[in-house]
N, C-alpha and C positions, 0 to 999 in steps of 0.2 A: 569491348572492354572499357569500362570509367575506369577513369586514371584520375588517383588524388595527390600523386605525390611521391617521392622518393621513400618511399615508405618497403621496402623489399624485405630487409633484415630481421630475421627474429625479435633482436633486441629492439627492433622498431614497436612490436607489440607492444613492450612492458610501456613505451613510452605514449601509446595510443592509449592504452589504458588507463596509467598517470591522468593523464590529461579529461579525460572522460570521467573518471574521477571526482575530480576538481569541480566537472559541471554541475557531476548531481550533486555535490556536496552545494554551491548556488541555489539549486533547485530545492533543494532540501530544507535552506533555509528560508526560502523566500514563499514557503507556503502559505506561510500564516498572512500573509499579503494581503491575498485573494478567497475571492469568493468561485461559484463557479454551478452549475446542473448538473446532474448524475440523473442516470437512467441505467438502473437495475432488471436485466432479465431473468425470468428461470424458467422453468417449467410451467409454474401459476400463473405467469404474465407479467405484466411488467409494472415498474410505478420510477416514479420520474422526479426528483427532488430540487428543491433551492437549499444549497448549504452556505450557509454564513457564519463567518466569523464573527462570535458574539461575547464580549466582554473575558477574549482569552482564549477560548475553543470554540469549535464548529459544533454550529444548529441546523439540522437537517427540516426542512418543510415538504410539506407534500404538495407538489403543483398537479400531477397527471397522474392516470393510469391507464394502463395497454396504449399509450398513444392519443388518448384523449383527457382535454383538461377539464379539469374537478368540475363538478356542478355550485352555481350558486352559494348554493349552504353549505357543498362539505366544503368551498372556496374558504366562507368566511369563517368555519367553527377551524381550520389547519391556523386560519391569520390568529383567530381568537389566542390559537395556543402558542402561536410565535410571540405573541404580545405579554403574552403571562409570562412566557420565559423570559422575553428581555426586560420583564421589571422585577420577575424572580431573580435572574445573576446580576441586576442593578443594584439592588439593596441585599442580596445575601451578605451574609458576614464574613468577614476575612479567613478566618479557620476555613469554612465550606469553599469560596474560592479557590482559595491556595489548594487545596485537598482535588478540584474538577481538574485545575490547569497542571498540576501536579501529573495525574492521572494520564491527562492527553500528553501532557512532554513527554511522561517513561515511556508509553507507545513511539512515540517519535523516539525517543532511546535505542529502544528495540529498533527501529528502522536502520536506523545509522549506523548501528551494528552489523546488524545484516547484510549492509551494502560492504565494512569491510570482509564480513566474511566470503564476500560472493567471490570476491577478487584473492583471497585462500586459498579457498578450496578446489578453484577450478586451473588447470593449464587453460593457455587461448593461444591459438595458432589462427596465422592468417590464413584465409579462406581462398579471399581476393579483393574486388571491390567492382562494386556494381550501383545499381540505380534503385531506392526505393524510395515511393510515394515524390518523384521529383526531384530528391536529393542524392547528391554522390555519399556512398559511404563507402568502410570498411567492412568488410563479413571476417566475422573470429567463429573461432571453432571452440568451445568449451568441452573438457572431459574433464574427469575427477584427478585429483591432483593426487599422487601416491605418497601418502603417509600422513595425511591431514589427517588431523582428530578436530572433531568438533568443541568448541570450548563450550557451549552449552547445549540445552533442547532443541531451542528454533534451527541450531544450523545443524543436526544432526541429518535433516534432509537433504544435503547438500552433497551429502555421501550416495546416496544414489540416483544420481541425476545428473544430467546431459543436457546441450542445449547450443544456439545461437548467438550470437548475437553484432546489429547491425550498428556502427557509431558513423555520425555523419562525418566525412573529412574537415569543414571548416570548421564548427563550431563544438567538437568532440561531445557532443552529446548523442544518448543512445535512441535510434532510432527507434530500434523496436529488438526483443528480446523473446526468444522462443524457448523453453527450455519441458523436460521431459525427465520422468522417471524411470530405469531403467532394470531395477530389480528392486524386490521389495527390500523396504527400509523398517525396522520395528523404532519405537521411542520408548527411547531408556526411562524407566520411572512408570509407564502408562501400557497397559495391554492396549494397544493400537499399533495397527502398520497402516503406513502408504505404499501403493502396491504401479507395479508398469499401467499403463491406460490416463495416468496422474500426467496431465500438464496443462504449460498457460502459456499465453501469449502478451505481450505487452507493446502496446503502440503510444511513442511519446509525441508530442508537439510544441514548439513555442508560445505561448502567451500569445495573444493579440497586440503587435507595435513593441516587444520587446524579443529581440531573437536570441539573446544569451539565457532567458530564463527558457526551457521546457516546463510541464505538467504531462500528464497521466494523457492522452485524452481515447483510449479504447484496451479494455481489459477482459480476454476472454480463458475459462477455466473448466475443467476435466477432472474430477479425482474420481480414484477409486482405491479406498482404503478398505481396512476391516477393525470391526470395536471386537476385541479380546480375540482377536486374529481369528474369530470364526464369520461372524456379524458382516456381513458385506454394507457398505455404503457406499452409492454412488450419488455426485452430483455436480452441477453443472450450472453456471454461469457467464453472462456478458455483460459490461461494464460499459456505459458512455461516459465520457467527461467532457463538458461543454462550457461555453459562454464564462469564458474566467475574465474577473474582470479585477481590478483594485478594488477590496472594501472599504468602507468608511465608515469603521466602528473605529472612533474616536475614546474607545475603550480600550486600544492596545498596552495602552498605560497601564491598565489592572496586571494583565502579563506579566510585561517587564518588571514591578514592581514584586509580584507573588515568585518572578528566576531569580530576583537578587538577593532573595532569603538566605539565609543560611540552609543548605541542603539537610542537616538533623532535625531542623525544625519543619520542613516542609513534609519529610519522611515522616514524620511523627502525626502533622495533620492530616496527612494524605491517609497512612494506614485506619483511623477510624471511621472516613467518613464516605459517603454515599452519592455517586450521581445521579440525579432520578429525571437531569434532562435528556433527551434524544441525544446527542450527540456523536456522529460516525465520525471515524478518521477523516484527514484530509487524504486525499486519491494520493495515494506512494507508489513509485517506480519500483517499490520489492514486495508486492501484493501476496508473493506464493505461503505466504505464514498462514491462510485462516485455515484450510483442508484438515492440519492437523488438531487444531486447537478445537475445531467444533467436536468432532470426533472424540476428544477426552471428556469436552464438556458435555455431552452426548451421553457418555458411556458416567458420567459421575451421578449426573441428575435425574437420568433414565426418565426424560424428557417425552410426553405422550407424540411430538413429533419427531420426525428425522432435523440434524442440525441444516441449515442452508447450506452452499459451497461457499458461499462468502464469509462466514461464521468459519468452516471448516480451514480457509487458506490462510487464514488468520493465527496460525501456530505454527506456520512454518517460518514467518518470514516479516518484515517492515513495509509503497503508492508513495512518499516523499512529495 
């Protein structure tokens, strides 16, 4: 048995929790930091990114695929296009700005949301506490908590769903978080269900030289939903997170500049205008949102493809 502490007492949880909390709320904030690699699996194989933080939100490049780096020319035509970008959000206009980083904060909205809803929805009972990847933690037991209602869409999945999860003893951050679907769930507003077979797993880590910040750094995913509860969709992915490091876009100025708006006026340029750079999330500790989300958008645009699972987990939920 690892032993972290006088920790026995039920009300000891709420205060594990508290505190764990607190971290990713740190981590949550400290995204916009850092830079970092992502390597995306699925079924087709794999491709393997540099995303940077570029004048306010992250730009995704393509370095690799299946495990091998770019050739020469598609090297230099991916650089050609990172170049265009960063003289495209250098000289965009204020309105189109504010309207991108606008767009990337409400995601991050939805995330921080999410995170309070996880701690809602669920009871957590201590498990015990054990050893993972080298660290001491706590193991909590989640089930559904009796009589939550959802305040929105994203957390309507929250109702049927079960899960893990591990916080390390010293620094109350989550080790890793396993959770599962348990009976079919439908979404209010959209013929779509997420159905049992639905789960992910989540593996966090420290930053390099800083131990109170965590990120993302392995994310693996399962769904099995249905579009108009007939339509089976299944799919499947795994997430790398690597090489984080501080950026040095001397551009973070544009940001803080386009959040100290007045929120009516940001609202007002956000809703007309259009991103037409690459730009994914940064890696959030509550990845389970796309399953749903690709699934509606799936089922709206009657898309000649199936959505990814990464598109799909994206409507359930906020990677921080």
């Amino acid at each position: 048995m690892i032993y972290c502490g006088n920790l026995s007492a039920q009300g000891s949880v709420a205060s594990i929790l508290q505190r764990s909390v607190e971290a990713n709320n740190r981590d949550w904030t400290a995204v916009s930091q850092f830079d970092n690699s992502e390597r995306d699996r699925n079924k087709d194989g794999d491709n393997t990114y540099a995303v940077t933080m570029l004048y306010g939100s992250p730009y995704q490049r393509l370095i690799a695929v299946n495990g091998q780096a770019l050739s020469p020319d598609k090297g230099k035509e991916e650089q050609r296009k990172f170049e265009r970008a960063v003289e495209e959000r250098k000289h965009e206009s204020q309105d189109k700005r504010a309207a991108r980083i606008v767009k990337y904060e409400a995601e991050r909205k939805r995330d921080r949301t999410m995170l309070d809803q996880m701690t809602a929805a669920f009871d957590f009972h201590m498990v015990g506490e054990e050893q993972v990847d080298g660290r001491r933690v706590y193991e909590l037991k989640a089930t559904p908590r009796k009589g939550y209602r959802p305040p929105n869409r994203d957390s309507q999945v929250l109702t049927g769903m079960e899960g893990t999860l591990w916080i390390d003893c010293n620094t109350y951050q989550w080790v890793k978080v396993e959770a599962h679907v348990t009976h079919p769930v439908r979404i209010v507003g959209f013929l779509a269900q997420v159905e049992p077979g639905t789960r992910f797993e989540l593996e966090k880590k420290p930053v390099p030289g800083n131990e109170n910040i965590w990120m993302a750094a392995h994310f693996t995913m399962r769904s099995r939903a249905r579009v108009m509860w007939l339509i089976p969709h299944h799919g499947e992915e795994d997430v790398m997170f690597f090489n984080y490091h501080k950026h040095a876009d001397v551009t973070e100025s544009a940001r803080s500049q386009v959040l100290s708006r007045k929120p009516g006026r940001m609202r007002e340029r956000h809703s007309g205008a259009r991103n037409v750079s690459r730009a994914k999330k940064s890696p959030s500790l509550l990845v389970l949102q796309r399953p749903v989300r690709d699934t509606i958008l799936w089922q709206r645009t009657r898309l000649p493809r199936k959505p990814s699972f990464s598109d799909l987990i994206s409507a359930f939920l906020p990677l921080g």
